[in-house]
C-alpha positions, 0 to 999 in steps of 0.5 A, a space after each residue: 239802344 244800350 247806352 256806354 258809359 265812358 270813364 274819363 281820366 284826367 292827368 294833372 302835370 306834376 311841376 317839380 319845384 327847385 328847392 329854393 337856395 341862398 348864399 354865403 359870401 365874406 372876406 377872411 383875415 389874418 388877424 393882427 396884420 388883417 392881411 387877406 389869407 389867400 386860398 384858405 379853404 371854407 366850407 358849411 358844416 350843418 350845426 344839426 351833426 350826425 355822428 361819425 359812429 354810423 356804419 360808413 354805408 350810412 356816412 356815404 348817403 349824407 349830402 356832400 359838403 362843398 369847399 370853397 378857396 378864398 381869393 388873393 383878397 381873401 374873399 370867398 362865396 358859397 352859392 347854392 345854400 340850402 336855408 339853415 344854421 351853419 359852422 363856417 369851417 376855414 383853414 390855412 396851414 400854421 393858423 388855428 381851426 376853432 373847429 378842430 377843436 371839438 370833437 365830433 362828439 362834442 357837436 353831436 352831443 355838446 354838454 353845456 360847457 361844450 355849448 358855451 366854448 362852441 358859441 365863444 369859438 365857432 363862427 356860425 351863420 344862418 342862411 335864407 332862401 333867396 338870400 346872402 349872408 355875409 360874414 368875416 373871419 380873422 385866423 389867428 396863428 398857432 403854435 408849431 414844432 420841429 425837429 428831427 427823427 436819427 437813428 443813433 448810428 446818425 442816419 437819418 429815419 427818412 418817411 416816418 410818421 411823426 404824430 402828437 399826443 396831447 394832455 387832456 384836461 383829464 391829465 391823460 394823454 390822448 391823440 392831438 385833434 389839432 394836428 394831421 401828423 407829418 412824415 419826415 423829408 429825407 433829411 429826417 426833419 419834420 414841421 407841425 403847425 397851427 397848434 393851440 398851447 398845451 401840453 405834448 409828447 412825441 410819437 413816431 410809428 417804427 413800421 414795417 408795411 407790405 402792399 399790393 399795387 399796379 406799377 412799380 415804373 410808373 404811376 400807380 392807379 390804385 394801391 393797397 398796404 397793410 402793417 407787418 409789424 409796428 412799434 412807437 417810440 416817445 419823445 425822450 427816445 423810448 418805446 414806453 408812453 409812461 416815460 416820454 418826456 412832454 413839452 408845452 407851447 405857448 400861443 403862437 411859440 415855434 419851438 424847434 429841435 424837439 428831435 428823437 433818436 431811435 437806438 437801433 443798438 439796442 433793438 433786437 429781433 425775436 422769433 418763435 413758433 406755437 405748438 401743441 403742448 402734447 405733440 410739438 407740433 407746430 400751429 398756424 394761427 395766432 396772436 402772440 402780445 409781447 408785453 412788459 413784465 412790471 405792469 403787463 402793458 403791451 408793447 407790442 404784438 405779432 400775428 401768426 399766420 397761415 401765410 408765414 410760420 411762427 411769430 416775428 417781432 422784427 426789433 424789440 428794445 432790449 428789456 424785461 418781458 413776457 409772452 402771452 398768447 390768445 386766439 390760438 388755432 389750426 385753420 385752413 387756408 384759402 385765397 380767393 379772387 376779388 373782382 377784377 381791378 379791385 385792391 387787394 386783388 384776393 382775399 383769404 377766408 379761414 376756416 377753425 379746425 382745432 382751438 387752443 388756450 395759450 398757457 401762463 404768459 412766459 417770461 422773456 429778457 431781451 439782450 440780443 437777437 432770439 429764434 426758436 422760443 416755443 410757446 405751448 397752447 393747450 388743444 380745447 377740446 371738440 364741444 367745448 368753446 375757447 376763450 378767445 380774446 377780441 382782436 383789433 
């Protein structure tokens, strides 16, 4: 008689275990009056930062970060907090973020006197499993400003972007971290609030924009927009940053009628083609920089592309300049379809046929409107690589 041996094997359940949570509760005030600030947003921001510099399929897998409102007694409660050391963001508007004021690469890579002004300014709180922590925090107002955007025949710049640029302790000035801009209402007026002091200098976009929606009777699901053209004026009414005339505030101050007027009189369109230096022929794609003459800093730039002949700067102020060309080259075209229901509905793919080297950039003096300036580029020839300049 054979014997079989049987082999057995035994399953052992596996018991998923919830990680185990905490809380966060407190009260937020505003500080001198300790009234409660009603419907102020908190959220927990993990001291332990990545850097916003990863590619955004990167950015898209961190764990989402929950916001909370405070209520009419300007309480608030954060459950289900994973135990770890956190900022505790909260913003009102007119009131100063303590933590809009470092960058995110001051908190991934805080030098030591980061460190120090990090400890001083941001409220931190340390969660436990099975735990609350409670904690209290008092807003202090900021500063504000307000003004107008005219155009100097008295209409008023309706839906502009107004943003500010602030002087850094390097005396550079640089896009303010404190403030998300404004557009202005359709009067041409604009607030901007909850600043800390310093020094600041006004920027509005003069942009031209196209786009690409669903519904232009109803409301749009889904939009999609780009710059046709994009020129900043200063506060002080000029397109130059090196003579914007700054203003500083104060802790708490409202300063109003810090207004700009644009002096459309004085802009003027200005429109050209690239042709091949030999043939006259006229190139379909390229970059041509409009930059002043003095210091050869840009102004501004003009794209030109299969799509519309030659290069258009919509409005220019009047002035001294020159032309220069990069990225020159004959390409052909194509558009192609996207997946249905996605913006832009196409896109196009180019393919180089011919590289061109623009020449010496060419002196332009701008007193009026200007059409038909032809800018030579020189074609490269088949085996030899173009120096072809970075683009935005």
């Amino acid at each position: 008689m054979l014997l079989r041996a049987t082999a057995v094997l035994l399953l052992t359940p596996v018991i998923a275990v919830a990680q185990q949570t905490g809380g966060v509760s407190g009260h937020v005030y505003f500080a001198g009056t300790n009234a409660p600030a009603r419907f102020a947003t908190v959220a927990l921001q993990p001291v332990a930062m990545k850097s916003d510099d990863r590619p955004f399929n990167e950015r898209q897998k961190d764990p989402a970060i929950h916001v909370y409102q405070t209520s009419l007694d300007g309480s608030f409660q954060v459950p289900r907090v994973p135990p770890g050391t956190y900022y505790v963001v909260v913003k009102h508007p007119g009131y100063l973020s303590p933590f809009s004021q470092f960058s995110n690469a001051d908190l991934v890579h805080p030098s030591l006197d980061v460190q120090q002004r990090i400890a001083a300014l941001l409220p931190t709180v340390t969660v436990s499993a099975n735990n609350i922590a409670n904690i209290d925090i008092r807003l202090t107002r900021g500063a504000s400003v307000a003004g107008t955007v005219t155009f100097d025949d008295g209409t008023p710049y309706a839906g502009a972007s107004v943003s500010l640029m602030q002087r850094g302790a390097d005396g550079k000035l640089a896009q303010a971290r404190l403030s998300e801009g404004d557009t202005t209402d359709d009067q041409g007026h604009f607030r901007m609030t909850g600043l800390v002091s310093g020094e600041y200098i006004l920027k509005v976009g003069l942009n031209v924009t196209e786009g690409i929606t669903n519904s232009v009777l109803g409301q749009a699901s889904s939009w999609y927009s780009s710059y046709r053209y994009a020129l900043d004026y200063y506060s002080g009414d000029t397109p130059r940053q090196r003579d914007a005339k700054p203003f500083k505030l104060e802790d708490g101050e409202d300063l109003p009628s810090q207004n700009l007027t644009i002096p459309i009189t004085k802009l003027h369109s200005v429109a050209g083609d690239l042709v091949e230096e030999k043939t006259g022929r006229a190139i379909n794609k390229g970059t041509v920089s409009l930059q002043y003459a003095d210091d050869n800093s840009e102004l501004t730039k003009a794209e030109v592309t299969p799509d519309e002949s030659g290069f258009h700067f919509t409005f220019v102020p009047e002035g001294e300049y020159v032309l220069k060309v990069t990225a020159a080259s004959d390409v052909k075209h194509e558009e192609i379809a996207n997946p249905p229901g996605t913006m832009p509905p196409t896109h196009t793919k180019d393919t180089t046929l011919r590289t061109y080297t623009g020449g010496d950039p060419q002196p332009l003096i701008v007193h009026g409107d200007m059409e038909g300036i032809n800018l030579p580029v020189t074609l490269v020839p088949a085996g030899v690589k173009a120096a072809i300049a970075p683009q935005d």
